[in-house]
N, C-alpha and C positions, 0 to 999 in steps of 0.2 A: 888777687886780693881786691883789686879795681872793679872786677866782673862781680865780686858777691857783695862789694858794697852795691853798686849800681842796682843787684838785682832787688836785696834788701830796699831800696829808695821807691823802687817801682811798685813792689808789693806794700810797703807802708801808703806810697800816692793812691794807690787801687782802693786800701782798707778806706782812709780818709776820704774818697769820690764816693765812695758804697754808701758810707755815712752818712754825707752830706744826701745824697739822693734820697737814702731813708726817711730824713729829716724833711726832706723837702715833699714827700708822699704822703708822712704821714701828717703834715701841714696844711697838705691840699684835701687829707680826707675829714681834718677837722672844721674847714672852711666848709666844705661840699655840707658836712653833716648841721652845724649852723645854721648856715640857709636853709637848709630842707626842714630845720624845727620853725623855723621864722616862718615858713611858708606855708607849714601845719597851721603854726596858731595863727594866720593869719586867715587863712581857711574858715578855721573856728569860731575865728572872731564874726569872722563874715554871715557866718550861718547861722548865730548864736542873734545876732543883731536883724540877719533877716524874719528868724522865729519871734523876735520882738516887736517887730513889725507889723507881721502877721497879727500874731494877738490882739495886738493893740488895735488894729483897723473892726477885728472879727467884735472886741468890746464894744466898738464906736457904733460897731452897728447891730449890736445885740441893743444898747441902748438908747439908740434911736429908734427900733423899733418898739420896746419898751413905753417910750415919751409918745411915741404916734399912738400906743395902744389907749394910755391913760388918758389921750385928749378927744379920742372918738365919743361923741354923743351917743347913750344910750340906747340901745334899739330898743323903739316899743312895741310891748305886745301887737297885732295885729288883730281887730274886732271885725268880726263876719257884721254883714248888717242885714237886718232884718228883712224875709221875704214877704212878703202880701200872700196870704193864703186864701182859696175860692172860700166861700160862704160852705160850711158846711165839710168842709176837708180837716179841721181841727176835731182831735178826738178828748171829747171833755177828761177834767179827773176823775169822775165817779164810775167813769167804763173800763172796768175792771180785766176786760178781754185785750187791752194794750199796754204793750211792755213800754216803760218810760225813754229808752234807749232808740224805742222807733223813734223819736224828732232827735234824737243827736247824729250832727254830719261832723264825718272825721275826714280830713281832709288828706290822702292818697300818698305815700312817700312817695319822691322820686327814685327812679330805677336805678341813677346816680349817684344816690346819696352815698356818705362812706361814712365807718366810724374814724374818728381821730387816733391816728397812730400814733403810739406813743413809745412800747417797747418792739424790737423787732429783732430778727438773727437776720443778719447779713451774710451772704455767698460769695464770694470773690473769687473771681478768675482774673489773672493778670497776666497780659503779655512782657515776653523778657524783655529786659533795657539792653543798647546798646551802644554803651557809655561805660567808661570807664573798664572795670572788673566783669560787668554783664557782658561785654564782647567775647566774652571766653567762656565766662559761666553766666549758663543759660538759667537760674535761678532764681529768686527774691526773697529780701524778709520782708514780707508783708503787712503792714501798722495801718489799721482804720483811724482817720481823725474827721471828728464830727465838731463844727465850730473850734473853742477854746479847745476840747477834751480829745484824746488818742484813745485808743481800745487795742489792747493787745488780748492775742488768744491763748488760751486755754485748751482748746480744743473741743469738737461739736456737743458734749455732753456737760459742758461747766460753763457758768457766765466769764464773759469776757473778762481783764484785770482794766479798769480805767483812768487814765493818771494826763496830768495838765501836760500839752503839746511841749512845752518847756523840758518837762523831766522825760519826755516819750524819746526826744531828742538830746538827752543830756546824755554827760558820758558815763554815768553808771546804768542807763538800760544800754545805749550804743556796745557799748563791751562788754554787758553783761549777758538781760535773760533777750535782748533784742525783739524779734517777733514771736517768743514765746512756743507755743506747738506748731506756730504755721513756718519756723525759722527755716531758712534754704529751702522754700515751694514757693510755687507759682498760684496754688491757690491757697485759700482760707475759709476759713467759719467761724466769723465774731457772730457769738452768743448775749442776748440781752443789750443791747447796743440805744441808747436813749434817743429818739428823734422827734419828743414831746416839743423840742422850741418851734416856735415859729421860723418858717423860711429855714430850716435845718440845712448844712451844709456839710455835703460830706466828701472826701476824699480818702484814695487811698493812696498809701506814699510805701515806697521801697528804701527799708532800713538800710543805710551804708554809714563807712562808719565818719565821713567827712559832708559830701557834697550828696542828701539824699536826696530820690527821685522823685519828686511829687508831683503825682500825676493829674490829670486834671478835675476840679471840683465841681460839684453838681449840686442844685439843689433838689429836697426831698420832699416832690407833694404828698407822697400817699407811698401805699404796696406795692410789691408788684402783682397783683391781682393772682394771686396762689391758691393752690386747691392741693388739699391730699387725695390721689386717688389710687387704692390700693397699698402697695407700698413703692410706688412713683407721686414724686412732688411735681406739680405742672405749675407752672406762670408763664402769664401771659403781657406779661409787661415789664421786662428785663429794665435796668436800667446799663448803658453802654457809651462806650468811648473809643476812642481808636487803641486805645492802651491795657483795657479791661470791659468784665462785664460783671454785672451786679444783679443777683435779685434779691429783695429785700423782703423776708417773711415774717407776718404778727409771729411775736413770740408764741402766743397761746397755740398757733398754727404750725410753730416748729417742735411744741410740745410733744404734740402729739404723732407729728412724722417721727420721731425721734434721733438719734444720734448716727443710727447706720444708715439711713435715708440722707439727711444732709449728707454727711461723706461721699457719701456714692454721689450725689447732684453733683459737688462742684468736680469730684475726678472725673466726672463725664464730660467735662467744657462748659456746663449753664449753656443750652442752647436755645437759637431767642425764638422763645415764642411756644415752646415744646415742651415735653417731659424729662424728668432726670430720675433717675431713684434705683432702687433695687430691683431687678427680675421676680414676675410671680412665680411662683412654680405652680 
């Protein structure tokens, strides 16, 4: 009777230590999981505050350049001045055998000149990060941001979607459509991409869903000197980083390559200096 009280005593102590331990496990998983939301939003908060940052500086100095633009003195015309002609080298009005256009001098464009870019498709090739989730997965979501604005893709035959750096990073694209067609690749094709501002600034960032990669920004003088030939795209003037490579093509220019030619450029690496595009047959 002694031996089955006792055993009873031990199996009751057993139940009650099991207990206590459980209690005490799932206490420690309630702590553990606590912290790690505090540590989320504290994350968030950080990144939410650095994107405001950002913005703000990108205004300060969209508007300074603005105030610089308004305070520049007018450029004035430039008047040719008048040459001394021999006696005799002036061909009067009434000699009917000279076209009025012989005495106008047009003065030579230079070989340099460019038109001002305004719209363009942009190519990205991005190397993987190795950081974070990139140490394992060798992929990216791809998000172009120009100044204030982001461009997410559509894909080489639709214009870009463009939305303020704020929402590009908020949590309804982060967990939603993310990088849109170029989502989990290393490259991209934003379509219709605006770099009409002055001093344009462009970067590319790798969509994560906390701490994203933002790569380093560049500014945008011009194209990258593109030709269609054939159905190969050539540029001669990549833009590059240690992180990515970029060529940036007049829209009216990627019109007309059209949508299986882009593709094919950026699967092929954008090589600097070279051709990308589809095989002739």
């Amino acid at each position: 009777a002694q031996r089955a009280i006792d055993e009873k005593r031990l199996v009751e102590d057993k139940r009650i230590a099991d207990l206590k331990a459980e209690a005490e496990r799932q206490h420690a998983e309630q702590q553990h999981t606590a912290r790690r939301i505090a540590e989320v939003k504290a994350l968030e908060d950080a990144r939410e505050a650095d994107g405001q940052r950002l913005e703000e500086r990108l205004r300060q100095a969209a508007a300074t350049r603005a105030a610089h633009a308004q305070v520049q003195p007018p450029v004035q015309p430039q008047t040719s001045t008048p040459v001394a002609l021999p006696v005799g080298s002036i061909q009067l009005p009434h000699q009917t055998n000279t076209s009025p256009l012989a005495i106008i001098s047009v003065a030579p464009i230079a070989a340099d000149t460019k038109i001002p870019l305004t719209r363009a498709t942009v190519l990205l090739v991005m190397e993987p990060g190795n950081k974070g989730i990139r140490r394992f997965d060798k992929a990216a979501d791809p998000v172009l941001c120009v100044n204030t604005d982001c461009y997410i893709s559509t894909g080489p035959g639709t214009p870009s979607k463009v939305m303020p750096r704020g929402q590009a990073f908020g949590p309804v694209n982060t967990l939603g459509d993310r990088a849109g067609a170029c989502r989990h690749s290393l490259t991209c094709t934003f379509r219709n991409v605006d770099l009409s501002a002055a001093n344009a600034t462009i970067q590319p960032i790798d969509l994560k869903v906390l701490r994203h990669d933002r790569r380093e920004s560049q500014s945008v003088t011009g194209d990258s000197n593109c030709r269609l030939v054939g159905a190969r795209l050539q540029c001669a003037a990549p833009l590059t980083s240690s992180s990515y490579r970029m060529w940036i093509v007049p829209e009216a220019l990627a019109d007309r390559a059209g949508s299986a030619t882009l593709d094919a450029s950026v699967r092929l690496g954008l090589p600097s200096g070279t051709s990308a595009g589809l095989v002739d047959n």
